[in-house]
Each structure stands twice: as structure tokens, then as C-alpha cells.
C-alpha positions as CSV (number, residue, x, y, z in Angstrom):
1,X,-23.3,23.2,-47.9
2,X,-21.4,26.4,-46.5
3,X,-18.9,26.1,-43.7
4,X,-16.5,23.5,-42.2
5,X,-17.9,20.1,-41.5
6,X,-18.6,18.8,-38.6
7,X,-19.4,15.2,-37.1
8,X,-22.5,15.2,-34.6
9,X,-23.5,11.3,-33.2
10,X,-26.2,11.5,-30.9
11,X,-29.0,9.6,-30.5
12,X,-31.3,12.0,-28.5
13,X,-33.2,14.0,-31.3
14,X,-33.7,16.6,-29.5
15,X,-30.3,17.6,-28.3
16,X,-28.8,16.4,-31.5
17,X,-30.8,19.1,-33.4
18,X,-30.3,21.8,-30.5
19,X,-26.3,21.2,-31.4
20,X,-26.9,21.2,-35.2
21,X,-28.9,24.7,-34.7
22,X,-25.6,26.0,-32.3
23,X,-22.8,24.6,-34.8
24,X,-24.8,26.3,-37.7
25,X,-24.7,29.4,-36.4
26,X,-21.2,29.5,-35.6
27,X,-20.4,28.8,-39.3
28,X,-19.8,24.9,-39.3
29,X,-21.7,22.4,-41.4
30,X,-22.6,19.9,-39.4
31,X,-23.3,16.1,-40.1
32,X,-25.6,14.2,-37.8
33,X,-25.7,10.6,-37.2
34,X,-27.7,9.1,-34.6
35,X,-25.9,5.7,-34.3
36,X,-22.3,4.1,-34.8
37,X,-23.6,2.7,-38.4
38,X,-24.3,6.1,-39.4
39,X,-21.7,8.2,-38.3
40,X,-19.3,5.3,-39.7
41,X,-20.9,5.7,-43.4
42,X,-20.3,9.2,-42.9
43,X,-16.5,8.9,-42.0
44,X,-16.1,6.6,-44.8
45,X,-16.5,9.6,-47.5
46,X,-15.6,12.8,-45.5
47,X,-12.9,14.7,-43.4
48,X,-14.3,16.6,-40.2
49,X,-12.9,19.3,-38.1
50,X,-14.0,17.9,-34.7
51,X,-16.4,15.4,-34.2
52,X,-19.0,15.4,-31.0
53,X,-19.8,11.7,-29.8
54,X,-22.6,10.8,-27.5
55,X,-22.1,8.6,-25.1
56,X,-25.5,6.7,-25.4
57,X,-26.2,5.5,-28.8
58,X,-29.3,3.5,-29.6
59,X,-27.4,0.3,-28.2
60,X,-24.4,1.0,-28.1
61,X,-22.1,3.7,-27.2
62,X,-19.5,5.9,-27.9
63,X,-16.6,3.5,-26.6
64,X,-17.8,1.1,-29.1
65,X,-17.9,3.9,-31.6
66,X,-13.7,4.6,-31.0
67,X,-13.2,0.8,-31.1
68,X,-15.1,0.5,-34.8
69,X,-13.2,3.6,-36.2
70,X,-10.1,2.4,-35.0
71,X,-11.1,-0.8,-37.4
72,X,-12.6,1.1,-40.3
73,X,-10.9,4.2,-40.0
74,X,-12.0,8.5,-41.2
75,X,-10.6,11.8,-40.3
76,X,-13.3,12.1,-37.4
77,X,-10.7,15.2,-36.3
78,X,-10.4,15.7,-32.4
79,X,-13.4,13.8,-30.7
80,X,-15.2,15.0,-28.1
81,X,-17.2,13.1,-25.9
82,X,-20.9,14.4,-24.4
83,X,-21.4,12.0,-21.7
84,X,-23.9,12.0,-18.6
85,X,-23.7,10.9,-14.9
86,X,-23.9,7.3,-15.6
87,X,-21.4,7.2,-18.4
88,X,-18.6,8.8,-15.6
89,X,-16.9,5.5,-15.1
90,X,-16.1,5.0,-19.2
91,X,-13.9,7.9,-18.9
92,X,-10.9,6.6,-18.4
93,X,-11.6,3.7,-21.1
94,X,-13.0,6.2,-23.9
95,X,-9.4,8.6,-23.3
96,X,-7.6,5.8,-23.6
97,X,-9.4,5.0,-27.0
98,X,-8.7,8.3,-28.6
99,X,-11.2,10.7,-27.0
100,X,-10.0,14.0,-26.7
101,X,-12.0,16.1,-24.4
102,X,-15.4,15.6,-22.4
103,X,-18.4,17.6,-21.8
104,X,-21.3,16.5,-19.0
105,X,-24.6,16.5,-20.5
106,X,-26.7,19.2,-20.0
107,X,-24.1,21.7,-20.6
108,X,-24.3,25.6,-21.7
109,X,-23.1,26.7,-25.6
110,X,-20.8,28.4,-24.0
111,X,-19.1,25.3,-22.4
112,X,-19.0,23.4,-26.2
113,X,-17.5,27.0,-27.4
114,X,-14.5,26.4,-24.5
115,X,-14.2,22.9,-25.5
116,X,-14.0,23.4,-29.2
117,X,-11.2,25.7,-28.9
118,X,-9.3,23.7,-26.8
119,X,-9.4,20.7,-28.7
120,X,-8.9,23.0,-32.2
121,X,-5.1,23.2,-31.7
122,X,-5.1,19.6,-31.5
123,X,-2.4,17.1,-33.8
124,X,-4.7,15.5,-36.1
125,X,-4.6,11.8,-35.3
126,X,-4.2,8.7,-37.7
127,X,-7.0,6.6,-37.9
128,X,-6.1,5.0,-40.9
129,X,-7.5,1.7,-41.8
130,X,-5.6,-1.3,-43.6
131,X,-4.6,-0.6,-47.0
132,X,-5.9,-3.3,-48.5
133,X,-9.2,-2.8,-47.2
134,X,-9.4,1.1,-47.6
135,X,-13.3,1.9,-49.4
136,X,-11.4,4.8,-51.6
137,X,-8.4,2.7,-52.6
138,X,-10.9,-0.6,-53.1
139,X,-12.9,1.6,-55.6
140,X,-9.7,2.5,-57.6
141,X,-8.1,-0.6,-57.5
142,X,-11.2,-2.7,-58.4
143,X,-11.9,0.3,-61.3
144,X,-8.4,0.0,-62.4
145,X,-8.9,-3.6,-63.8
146,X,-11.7,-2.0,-66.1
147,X,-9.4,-2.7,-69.4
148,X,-12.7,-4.1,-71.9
149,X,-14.2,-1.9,-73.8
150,X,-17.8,-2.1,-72.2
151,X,-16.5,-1.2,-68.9
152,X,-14.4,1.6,-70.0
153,X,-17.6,3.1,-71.7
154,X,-19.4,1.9,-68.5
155,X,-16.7,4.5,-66.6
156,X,-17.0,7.3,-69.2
157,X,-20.7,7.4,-68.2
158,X,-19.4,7.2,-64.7
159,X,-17.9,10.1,-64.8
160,X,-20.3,12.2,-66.5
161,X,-22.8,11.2,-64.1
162,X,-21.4,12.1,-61.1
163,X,-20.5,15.9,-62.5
164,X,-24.6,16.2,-61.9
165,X,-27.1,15.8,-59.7
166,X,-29.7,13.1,-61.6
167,X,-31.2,9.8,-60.4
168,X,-29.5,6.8,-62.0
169,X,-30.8,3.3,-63.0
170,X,-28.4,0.4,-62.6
171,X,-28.9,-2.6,-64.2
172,X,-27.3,-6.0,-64.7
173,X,-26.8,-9.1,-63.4
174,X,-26.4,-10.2,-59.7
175,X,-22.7,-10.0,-59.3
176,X,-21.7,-7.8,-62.0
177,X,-21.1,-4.9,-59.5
178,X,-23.4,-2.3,-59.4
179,X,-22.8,-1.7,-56.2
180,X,-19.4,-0.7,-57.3
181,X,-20.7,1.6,-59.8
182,X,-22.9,3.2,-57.1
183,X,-20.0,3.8,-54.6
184,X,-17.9,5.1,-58.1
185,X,-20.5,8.1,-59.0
186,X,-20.8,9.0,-55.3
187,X,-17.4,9.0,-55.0
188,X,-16.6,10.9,-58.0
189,X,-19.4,13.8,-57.1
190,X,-19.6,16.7,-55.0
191,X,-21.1,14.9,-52.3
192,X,-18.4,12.5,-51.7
193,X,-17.4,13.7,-48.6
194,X,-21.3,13.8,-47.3
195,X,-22.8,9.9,-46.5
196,X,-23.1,6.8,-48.9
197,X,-26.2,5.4,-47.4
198,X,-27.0,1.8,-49.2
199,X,-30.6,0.0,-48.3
200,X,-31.4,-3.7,-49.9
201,X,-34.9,-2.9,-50.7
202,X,-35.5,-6.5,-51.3
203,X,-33.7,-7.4,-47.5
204,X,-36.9,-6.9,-45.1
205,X,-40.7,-7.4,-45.2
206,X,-42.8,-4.2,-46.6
207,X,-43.3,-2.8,-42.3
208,X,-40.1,-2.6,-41.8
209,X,-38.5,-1.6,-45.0
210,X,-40.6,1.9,-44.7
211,X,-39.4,2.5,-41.6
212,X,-36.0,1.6,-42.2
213,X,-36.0,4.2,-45.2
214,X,-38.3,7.4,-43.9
215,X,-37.9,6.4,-40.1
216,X,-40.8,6.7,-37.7
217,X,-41.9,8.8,-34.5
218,X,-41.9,7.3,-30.7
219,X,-45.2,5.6,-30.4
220,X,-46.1,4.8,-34.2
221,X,-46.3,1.1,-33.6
222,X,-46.0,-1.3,-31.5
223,X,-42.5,-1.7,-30.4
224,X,-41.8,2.3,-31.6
225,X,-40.3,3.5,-27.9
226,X,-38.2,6.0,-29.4
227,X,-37.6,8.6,-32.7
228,X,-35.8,6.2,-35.3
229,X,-34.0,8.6,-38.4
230,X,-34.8,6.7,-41.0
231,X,-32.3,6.4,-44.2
232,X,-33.4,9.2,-46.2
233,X,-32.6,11.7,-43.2
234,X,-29.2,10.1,-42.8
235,X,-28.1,10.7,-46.1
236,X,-28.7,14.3,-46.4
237,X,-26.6,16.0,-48.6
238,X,-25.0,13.1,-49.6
239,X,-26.4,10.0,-52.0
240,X,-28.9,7.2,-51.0
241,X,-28.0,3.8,-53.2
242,X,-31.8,1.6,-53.1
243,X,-30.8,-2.0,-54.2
244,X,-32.9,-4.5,-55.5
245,X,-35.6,-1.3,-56.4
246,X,-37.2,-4.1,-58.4
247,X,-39.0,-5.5,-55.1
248,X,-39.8,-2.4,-53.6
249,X,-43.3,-2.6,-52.3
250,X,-46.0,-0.6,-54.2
251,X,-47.4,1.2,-51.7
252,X,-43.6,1.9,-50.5
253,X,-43.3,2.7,-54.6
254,X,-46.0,5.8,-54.4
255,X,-43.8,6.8,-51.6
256,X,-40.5,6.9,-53.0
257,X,-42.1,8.7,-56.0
258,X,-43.7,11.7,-53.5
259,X,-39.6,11.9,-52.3
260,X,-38.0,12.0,-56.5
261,X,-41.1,15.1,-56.8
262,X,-40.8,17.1,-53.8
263,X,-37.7,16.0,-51.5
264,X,-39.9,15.5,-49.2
265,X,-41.7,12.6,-46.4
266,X,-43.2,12.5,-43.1
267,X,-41.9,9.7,-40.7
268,X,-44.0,7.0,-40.3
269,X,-46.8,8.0,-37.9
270,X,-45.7,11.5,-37.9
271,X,-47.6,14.4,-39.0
272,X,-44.6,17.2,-40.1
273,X,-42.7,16.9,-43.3
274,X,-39.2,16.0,-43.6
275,X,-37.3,17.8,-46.4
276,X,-33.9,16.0,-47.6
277,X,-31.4,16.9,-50.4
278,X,-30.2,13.1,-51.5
279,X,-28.9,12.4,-54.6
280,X,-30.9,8.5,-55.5
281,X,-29.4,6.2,-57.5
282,X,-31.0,2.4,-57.7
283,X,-30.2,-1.1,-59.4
284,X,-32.0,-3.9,-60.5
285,X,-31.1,-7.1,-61.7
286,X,-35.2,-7.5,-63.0
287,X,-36.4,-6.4,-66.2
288,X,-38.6,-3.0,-65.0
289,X,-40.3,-2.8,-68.1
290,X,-41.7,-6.2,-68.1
291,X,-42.7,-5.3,-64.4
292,X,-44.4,-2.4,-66.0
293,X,-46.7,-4.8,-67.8
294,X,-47.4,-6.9,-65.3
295,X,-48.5,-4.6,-62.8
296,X,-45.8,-5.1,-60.4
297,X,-43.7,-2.1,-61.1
298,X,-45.1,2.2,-61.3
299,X,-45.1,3.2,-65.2
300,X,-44.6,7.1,-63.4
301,X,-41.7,6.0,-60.7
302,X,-40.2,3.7,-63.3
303,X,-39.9,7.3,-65.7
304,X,-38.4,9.3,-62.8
305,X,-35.5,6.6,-62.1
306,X,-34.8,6.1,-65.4
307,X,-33.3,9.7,-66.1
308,X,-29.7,7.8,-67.0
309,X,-29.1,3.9,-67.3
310,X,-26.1,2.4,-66.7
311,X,-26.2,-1.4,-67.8
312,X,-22.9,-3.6,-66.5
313,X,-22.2,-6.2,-68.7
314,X,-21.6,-9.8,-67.3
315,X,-18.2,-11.1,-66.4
316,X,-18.5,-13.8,-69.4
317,X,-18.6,-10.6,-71.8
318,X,-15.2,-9.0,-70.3
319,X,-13.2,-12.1,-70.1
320,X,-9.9,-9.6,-70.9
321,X,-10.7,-8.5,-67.2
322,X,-10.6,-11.5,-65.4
323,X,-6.4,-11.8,-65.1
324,X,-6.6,-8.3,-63.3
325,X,-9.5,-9.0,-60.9
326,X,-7.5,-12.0,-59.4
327,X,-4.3,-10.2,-58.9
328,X,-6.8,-7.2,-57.0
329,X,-8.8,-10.1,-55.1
330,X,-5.6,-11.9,-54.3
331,X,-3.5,-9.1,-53.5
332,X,-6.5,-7.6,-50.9
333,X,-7.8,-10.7,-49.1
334,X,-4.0,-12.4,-48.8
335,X,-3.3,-9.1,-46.1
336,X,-6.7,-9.3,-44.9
337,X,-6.4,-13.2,-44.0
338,X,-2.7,-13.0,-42.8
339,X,-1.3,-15.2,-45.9
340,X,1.3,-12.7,-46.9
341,X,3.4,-13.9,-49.9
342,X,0.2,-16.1,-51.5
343,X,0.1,-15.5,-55.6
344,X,-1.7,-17.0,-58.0
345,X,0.2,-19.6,-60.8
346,X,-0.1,-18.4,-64.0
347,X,-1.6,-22.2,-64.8
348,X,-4.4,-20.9,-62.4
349,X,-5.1,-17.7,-64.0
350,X,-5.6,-19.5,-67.0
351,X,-7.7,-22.0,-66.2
352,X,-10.1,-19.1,-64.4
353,X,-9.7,-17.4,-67.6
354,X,-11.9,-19.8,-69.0
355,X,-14.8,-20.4,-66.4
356,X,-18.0,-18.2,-67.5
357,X,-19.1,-17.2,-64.1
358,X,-22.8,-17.6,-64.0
359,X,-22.1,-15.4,-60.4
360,X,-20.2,-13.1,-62.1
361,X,-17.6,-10.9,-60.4
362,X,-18.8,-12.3,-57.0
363,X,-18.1,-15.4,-57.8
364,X,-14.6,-14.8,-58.6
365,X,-14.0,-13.2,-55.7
366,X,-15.2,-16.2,-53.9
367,X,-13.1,-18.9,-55.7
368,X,-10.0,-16.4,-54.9
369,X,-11.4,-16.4,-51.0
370,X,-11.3,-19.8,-51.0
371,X,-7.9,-20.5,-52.8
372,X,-6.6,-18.3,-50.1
373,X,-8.3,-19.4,-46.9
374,X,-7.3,-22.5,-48.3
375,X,-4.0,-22.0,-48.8
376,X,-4.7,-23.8,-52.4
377,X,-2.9,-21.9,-55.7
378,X,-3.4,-24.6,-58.2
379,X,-7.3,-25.1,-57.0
380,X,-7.2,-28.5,-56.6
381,X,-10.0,-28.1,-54.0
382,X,-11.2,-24.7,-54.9
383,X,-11.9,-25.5,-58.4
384,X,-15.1,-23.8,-60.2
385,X,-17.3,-26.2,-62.0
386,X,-17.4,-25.6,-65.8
387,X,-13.4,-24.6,-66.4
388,X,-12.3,-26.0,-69.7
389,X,-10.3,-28.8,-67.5
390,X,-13.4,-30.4,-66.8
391,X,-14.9,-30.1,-70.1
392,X,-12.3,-31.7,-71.6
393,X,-12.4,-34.3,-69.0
394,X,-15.8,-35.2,-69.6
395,X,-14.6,-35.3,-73.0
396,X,-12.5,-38.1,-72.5
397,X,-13.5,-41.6,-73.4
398,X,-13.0,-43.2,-70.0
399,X,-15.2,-40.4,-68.9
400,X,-18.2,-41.4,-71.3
401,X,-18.5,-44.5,-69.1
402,X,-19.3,-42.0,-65.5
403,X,-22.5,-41.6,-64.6
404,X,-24.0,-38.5,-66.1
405,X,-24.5,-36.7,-62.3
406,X,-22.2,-37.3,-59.8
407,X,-23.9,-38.5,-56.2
408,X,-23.5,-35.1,-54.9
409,X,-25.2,-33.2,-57.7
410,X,-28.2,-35.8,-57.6
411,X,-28.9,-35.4,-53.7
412,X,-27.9,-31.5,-54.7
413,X,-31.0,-31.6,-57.2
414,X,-33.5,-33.7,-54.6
415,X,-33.0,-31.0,-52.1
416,X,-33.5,-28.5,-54.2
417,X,-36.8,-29.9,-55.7
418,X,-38.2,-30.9,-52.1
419,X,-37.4,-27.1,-50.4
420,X,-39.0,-25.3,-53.9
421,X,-42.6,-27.9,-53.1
422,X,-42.0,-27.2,-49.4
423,X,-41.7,-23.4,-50.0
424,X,-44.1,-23.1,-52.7
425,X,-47.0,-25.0,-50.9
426,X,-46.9,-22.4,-47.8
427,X,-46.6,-19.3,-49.7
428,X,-49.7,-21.0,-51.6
429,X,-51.1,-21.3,-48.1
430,X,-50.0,-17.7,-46.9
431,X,-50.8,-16.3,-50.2
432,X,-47.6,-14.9,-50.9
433,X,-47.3,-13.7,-47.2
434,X,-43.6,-14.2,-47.3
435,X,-43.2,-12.6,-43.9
436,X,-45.8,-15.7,-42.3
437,X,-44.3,-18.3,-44.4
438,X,-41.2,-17.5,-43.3
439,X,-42.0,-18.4,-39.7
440,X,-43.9,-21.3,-40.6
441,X,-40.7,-22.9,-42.6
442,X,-38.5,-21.6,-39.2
443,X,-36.3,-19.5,-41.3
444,X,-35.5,-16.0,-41.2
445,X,-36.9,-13.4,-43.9
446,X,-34.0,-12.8,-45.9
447,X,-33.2,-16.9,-46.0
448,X,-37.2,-17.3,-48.1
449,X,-36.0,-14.4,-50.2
450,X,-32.9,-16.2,-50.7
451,X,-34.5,-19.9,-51.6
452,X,-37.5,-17.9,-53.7
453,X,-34.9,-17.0,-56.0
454,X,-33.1,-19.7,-55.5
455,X,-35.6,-22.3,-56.5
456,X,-37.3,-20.5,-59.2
457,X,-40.8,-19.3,-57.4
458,X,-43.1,-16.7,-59.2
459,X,-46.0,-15.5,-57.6
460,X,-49.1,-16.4,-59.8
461,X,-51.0,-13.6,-61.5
């Protein structure tokens, strides 16, 4: 896209396309967001000249916006702040957070012009974020412990990747981080300073999930009072990440295959078409072909994702990078939790070395988490289960004489045997309506997802 870029967050559609129309003209490239969320991903991969912030936006507003990017951090450049008669009274608070000028709603093109200039001379301000927690220097730092072979082809293909525009498929386990490698080939392309939009396809029943990617028009459903941008739209220019792609709905599947062919979608219950430039890139931790066969998966969609595969081996098969992931993880979450000055004993690093991490990179980060939070180097209660310690423990011939399963890991297994007959005898009874048998178990839709997987549940064929 030609011209400086630009931050727009408003959630009136209207106006926020009047501005988009105005700031286009006078040879800016503007970004729109419609909520805090949005304008937030946007900040997280681009510089702006000037940003415009509404004060209403969808539930929040544009004091809460200041607060969050003080947090997070961007180079929103000066901020301007479009508020309305009822918003007079935040004034004060939004200045004080960083605002730099105001306009009152409705206001003439003219009036923006004056503002614009004003605010153009302007000191850029600092709203850096934490190192430790900084998305760009996360991405290096996590990429710098690539030292195996796999994963240094994994980044070769990376980089190649992100030189062109073409769908990717990532595979792997869960935990392996492909969401990493997402974030890596948008960050790596042209379009890393335009939005980073990730959606868990896998996160929200079928309903909401459409909306939630194509958005939907005042009045489409019950509960539609007002124009929702759906994910697609917010991503323009830039790259939309679909996780979990293996559980996408079917009907949600022809969908996403009209968008890969023509760039194009209407908003749920709305009759114009929507026309987006988004790069897609998806992951699965299924086996799509065997979803193929079974009916589950589109042969045609499955053809269009699969343009270029990038597979990320399991933690167990890159043992080499283990020693650096700790020092990263370590390093990171000690600043982030206040523990200054916590390392990691050598003794500790070895005995990690050794776990095979069914949860893969995840999991490591968690046992470093918890060492820290704990305040616990030498893991004596953070210890994973499997390390070579414990084997040879077990190995031991005082140890021959323990019962097999400890009292924990039986009542563990009972639990886990009772919730997969409680959970498989109401989605028997829903027929795999996971969005009523999630009410009828009193737990929310993400939690039955969870314990589906979790237990072991298919449904039948």
C-alpha cells in the first residue's frame, strides 16, 4: 500500500470509513481497527505517523486504549483523540495518559487537516514495552535457540516463505510452536508492519466462529445490535494465522475456500461483498489427509492450503535445543515475575535435558514458570515426571517393592475414566451437539473441547 501509515480506531463504521476515504486522499495509508484488540495487533507489527482514537469503542474506550499501549507498547505516533459530548469529562484523564490533541465529533475535514498539522511537529513518544516481553525481540530470541538441524531447515523454509505471498500449512504437534513459525513468516514479509490477526478455529461453536472470522451486519441475528468487522477485514493487508484449521466447520470450510479463490465474502447476513488482501497461513496438529478420507476435511480446500508445508518436529527430536530454551524462558519470565537474579543449576539443565516432553515446547516453558514462581532451581517441587532421576529410581530395588501407581495417579485415572463416560454419554445424547452438551455438563465451550481431547472422544462414523 502507497503512502504513510496511519492508525484509525473507531468503532462507528460509518465515520471510520468516512476518515479512511479523507486520509486516502491526502496521501496516507490508513489502518482501521474498530476495537482496542485490533488496533493493539496492529501496533504490535507497525510504526504510524499519527494515530486517531475514538473515544467509544465497542466496550470500551479510548482511555483504556492509552492504559493497554502503555502495557504492550507500538509507535502509535501523536494520538489524537475524536471524542463526543459525553466523553468531555475524560479529557483531562486521556491528556494525562498520553493523548495529544482532541477533536469533538462531528467535526469538518478541515478541522482533522488543523489538527494533524499541529500535532505533526510533535517529539515522538516512547511507548516501549518490557524487554523481556517485546513480540519482535520474543521471536528472535525464541528463533535464536534453533541450533538442531530440523529447525534450522525449518527456518531456511521460513525465510523463503515469507519473500512471497502463498498460503502455508503448518503442522506438528501441540506445543511444538507453530504459532511461532506463524508470527516468524509474518514478521519476516512485507506485511510485517500491517496486522498479525490469529483466530483458534477450534475455540468457539460453528455460529460464532463465522462471525468472528467474516463479521456480520446490525440485525443478522438475534443479539446482532450493531456492524461487527469480522477477522478477515481486520487483517487487511497484513496476514490472518487460522489455528486448529483441522476443526473448522464444513460449511465454514466452503467458505474459507470462496475467500483462498476470490478474496472475497459478504458479512454474515449482508448482501455486498467484502474484498480483503490477507496473506493465510493455517496449522494443524490432525492428520488432513486422513480427514480427507473420512469425510471430515474438503479434498479442494485441503489442495489450496497446502501450497507449502512446514512440519515442526517434536521437542524429543531437537533435544540439542533444550539447554537454550531454558536460559530464554528463564531469562524472560524471571523479569516478568519480579525474580531478578534467578538461574538455572547446570544439575537442572541436565536433568531437563533428559525429560521427552510429550507437551513439547509448552511444556518446558511451564516447568521453567513454575521453577520460577516457585522460587525452586533444583525442581524439587517442579520436577517433570519421566526425567531419568525417576527412572532410575524406579529402577532401584527398594523401589520394586512401591506400588506400581502412586494414590494420586490412581484417583488421577478414576477421574479421568468417570468425566470421558460422563462426557461421552451426553454428546451420545446431543449427538455430538458440543455446544448443548456443554451446558448440560455446566461447563463452558472451550472446557468440552478441552476434556474431548483430553479423554480420548471420537465422534462415531
Amino acid at each position: 500500500m502507497q503512502g504513510r501509515p496511519v492508525l484509525t480506531v473507531e468503532a462507528d463504521a460509518g465515520l471510520r470509513a468516512h476518515l479512511t476515504r479523507v486520509l486516502q486522499q491526502w496521501g496516507y495509508a490508513p489502518v482501521t481497527a474498530a476495537s482496542v484488540d485490533e488496533a493493539l495487533a496492529a501496533l504490535a507489527h507497525g510504526r504510524f505517523e499519527f494515530s486517531l482514537v475514538g473515544f467509544d469503542l465497542n466496550g470500551a474506550d479510548g482511555t483504556d486504549f492509552l492504559r493497554r499501549l502503555k502495557l504492550q507498547g507500538g509507535d502509535p505516533g501523536p494520538i489524537i483523540m475524536l471524542f463526543g459530548p459525553g466523553n468531555i469529562q475524560r479529557l483531562g484523564e486521556a491528556a494525562a495518559l498520553g493523548a495529544d490533541d482532541f477533536i469533538q465529533k462531528p467535526f469538518q475535514p478541515q478541522e482533522l487537516e488543523s489538527a494533524i498539522q499541529g500535532v505533526s511537529g510533535a517529539p515522538r513518544r516512547s511507548w516501549a514495552r518490557p524487554a523481556p516481553d517485546d513480540p519482535t525481540a520474543r521471536l528472535e530470541r525464541e528463533m535464536g535457540a534453533w541450533c538442531s538441524a530440523r529447525m534450522q531447515e525449518v527456518r531456511r523454509v521460513i525465510e523463503q516463505a515469507a519473500q512471497v505471498d502463498i498460503t502455508v500449512l503448518i503442522g506438528g504437534e501441540t506445543g511444538t510452536g507453530k504459532d511461532l513459525v506463524a508470527r516468524a513468516i509474518h514478521h519476516l514479509s512485507a506485511r510485517r508492519s500491517r496486522p498479525f490477526v490469529k483466530v483458534n478455529c477450534a475455540a468457539m461453536p460453528r455460529e460464532l466462529l463465522e462471525s468472528e472470522l467474516f463479521g456480520h451486519e446490525r440485525g443478522a441475528f438475534t443479539g446482532a445490535y450493531q456492524l461487527k468487522i469480522g477477522k478477515f477485514e481486520s487483517a487487511n493487508h497484513g496476514t490472518i494465522f487460522l489455528d486448529e484449521i483441522g476443526d473448522l466447520h464444513p460449511s465454514l470450510q466452503a467458505k474459507l475456500l470462496h475467500v483462498l479463490q476470490d478474496g472475497e465474502f459478504p458479512r454474515v447476513g449482508g448482501k455486498s461483498t467484502i474484498k480483503v488482501d490477507v496473506r493465510i497461513i493455517v496449522a494443524t496438529n490432525q492428520d488432513l489427509e486422513k480427514a480427507m478420507a473420512a469425510g471430515r476435511f474438503r479434498e479442494d480446500l485441503y489442495y489450496r492450503l497446502n501450497v507449502l508445508q512446514i512440519v515442526v518436529p517434536p521437542l524429543r527430536e531437537r533435544p540439542e535445543e533444550i539447554p537454550g530454551l531454558i536460559r530464554y524462558f528463564a531469562e524472560r519470565y524471571s523479569a516478568l515475575f519480579n525474580r531478578h537474579g534467578f538461574t538455572v543449576p547446570a544439575r537442572t539443565v541436565d536433568r531437563l535435558a533428559q525429560h521427552r516432553y510429550p507437551g513439547n515446547v509448552r511444556e518446558l516453558e511451564n516447568i521453567v514458570k513454575r521453577m520460577i514462581v516457585l522460587n525452586d532451581p533444583f525442581l524439587t517441587r517442579a520436577e517433570p515426571p519421566g526425567t531419568k532421576e525417576s527412572e532410575d529410581a524406579a529402577a532401584r530395588p527398594e523401589a520394586s517393592q512401591a506400588p506400581s501407581l502412586s494414590l494420586k495417579a490412581i484417583a488421577h485415572k478414576a477421574v479421568l475414566e468417570a468425566e470421558r463416560e460422563a462426557i461421552s454419554k451426553v454428546l451420545g445424547e446431543t449427538r455430538w451437539n458440543r455446544t448443548k452438551a456443554a451446558k448440560l455438563l455446566h461447563i463452558s465451550y472451550r472446557a468440552l473441547l478441552y476434556k474431548i481431547k483430553n479423554v480420548g472422544l471420537e465422534p462415531s462414523r
